[in-house]
C-alpha positions as CSV (number, residue, x, y, z in Angstrom):
1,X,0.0,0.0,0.0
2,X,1.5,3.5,-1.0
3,X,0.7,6.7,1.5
4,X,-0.2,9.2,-1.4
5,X,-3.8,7.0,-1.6
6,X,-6.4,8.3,1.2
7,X,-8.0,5.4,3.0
8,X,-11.7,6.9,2.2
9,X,-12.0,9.4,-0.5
10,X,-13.5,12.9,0.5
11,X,-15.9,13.9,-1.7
12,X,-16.9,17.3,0.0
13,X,-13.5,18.6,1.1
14,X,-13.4,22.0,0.9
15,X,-16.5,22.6,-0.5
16,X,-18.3,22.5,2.7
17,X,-16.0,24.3,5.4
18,X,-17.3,23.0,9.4
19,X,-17.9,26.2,11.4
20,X,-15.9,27.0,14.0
21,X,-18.0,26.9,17.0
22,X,-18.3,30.0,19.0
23,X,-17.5,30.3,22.6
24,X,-20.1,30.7,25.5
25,X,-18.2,34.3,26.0
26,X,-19.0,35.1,22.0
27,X,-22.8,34.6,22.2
28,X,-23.4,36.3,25.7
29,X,-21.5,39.2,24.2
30,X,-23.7,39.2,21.2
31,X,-27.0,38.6,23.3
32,X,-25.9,41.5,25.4
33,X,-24.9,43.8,22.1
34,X,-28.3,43.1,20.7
35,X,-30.1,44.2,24.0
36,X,-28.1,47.2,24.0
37,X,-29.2,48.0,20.7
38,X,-32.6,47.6,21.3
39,X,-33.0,49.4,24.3
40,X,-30.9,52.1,23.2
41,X,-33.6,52.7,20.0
42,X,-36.4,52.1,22.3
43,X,-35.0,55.2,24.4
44,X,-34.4,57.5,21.6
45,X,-37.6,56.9,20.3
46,X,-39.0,57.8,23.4
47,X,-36.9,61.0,23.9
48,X,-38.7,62.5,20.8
49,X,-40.8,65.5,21.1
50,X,-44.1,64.8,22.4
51,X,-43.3,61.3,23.3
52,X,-43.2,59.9,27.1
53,X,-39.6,60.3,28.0
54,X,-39.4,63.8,26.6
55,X,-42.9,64.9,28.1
56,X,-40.9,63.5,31.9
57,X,-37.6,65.6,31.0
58,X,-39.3,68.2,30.8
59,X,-41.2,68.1,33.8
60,X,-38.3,67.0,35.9
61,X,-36.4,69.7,34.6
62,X,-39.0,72.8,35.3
63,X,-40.0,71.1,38.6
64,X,-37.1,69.2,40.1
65,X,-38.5,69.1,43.7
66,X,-41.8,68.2,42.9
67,X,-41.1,65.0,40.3
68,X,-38.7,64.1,43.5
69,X,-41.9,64.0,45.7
70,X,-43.6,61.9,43.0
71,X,-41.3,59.4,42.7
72,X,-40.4,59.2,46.5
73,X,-44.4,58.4,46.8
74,X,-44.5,56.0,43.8
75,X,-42.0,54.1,45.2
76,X,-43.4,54.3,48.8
77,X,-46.7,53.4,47.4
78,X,-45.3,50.0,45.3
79,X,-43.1,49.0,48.6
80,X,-46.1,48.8,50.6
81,X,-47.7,46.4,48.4
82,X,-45.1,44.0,48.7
């Protein structure tokens, strides 16, 4: 038997490269990128004029003592219920 003959002949080689796997690290860096992205349009969309997060700005920032209050008694309010 000569060595230049393969055993069992190959008939995809090359053609059909394996993927290299990616590491755990890899795809919770990804899943976390994505999130990112997401929440990061969510929040700009919000911070458009007339839309929720621009309406509080601007509430918080003519009124900072008073959204204080509100939010001290939101949160007072949901720690009760619990």
């Amino acid at each position: 038997m000569s060595d230049d003959i393969p055993l069992a002949p190959f008939a995809y080689e090359g053609l059909d490269p394996v993927a290299e796997p990616k590491s755990t690290f890899a795809e919770v860096s990804d899943a976390v990128k994505g999130t990112v992205h997401r929440v990061s349009g969510a929040i700009e969309a919000g911070r458009k004029p007339g839309m929720p997060l621009s309406i509080l700005s601007n509430i918080a920032r003519e009124a900072p003592l008073g959204s204080l209050l509100i939010a001290f008694l939101l949160g007072v309010a949901v720690a009760r219920r619990r």
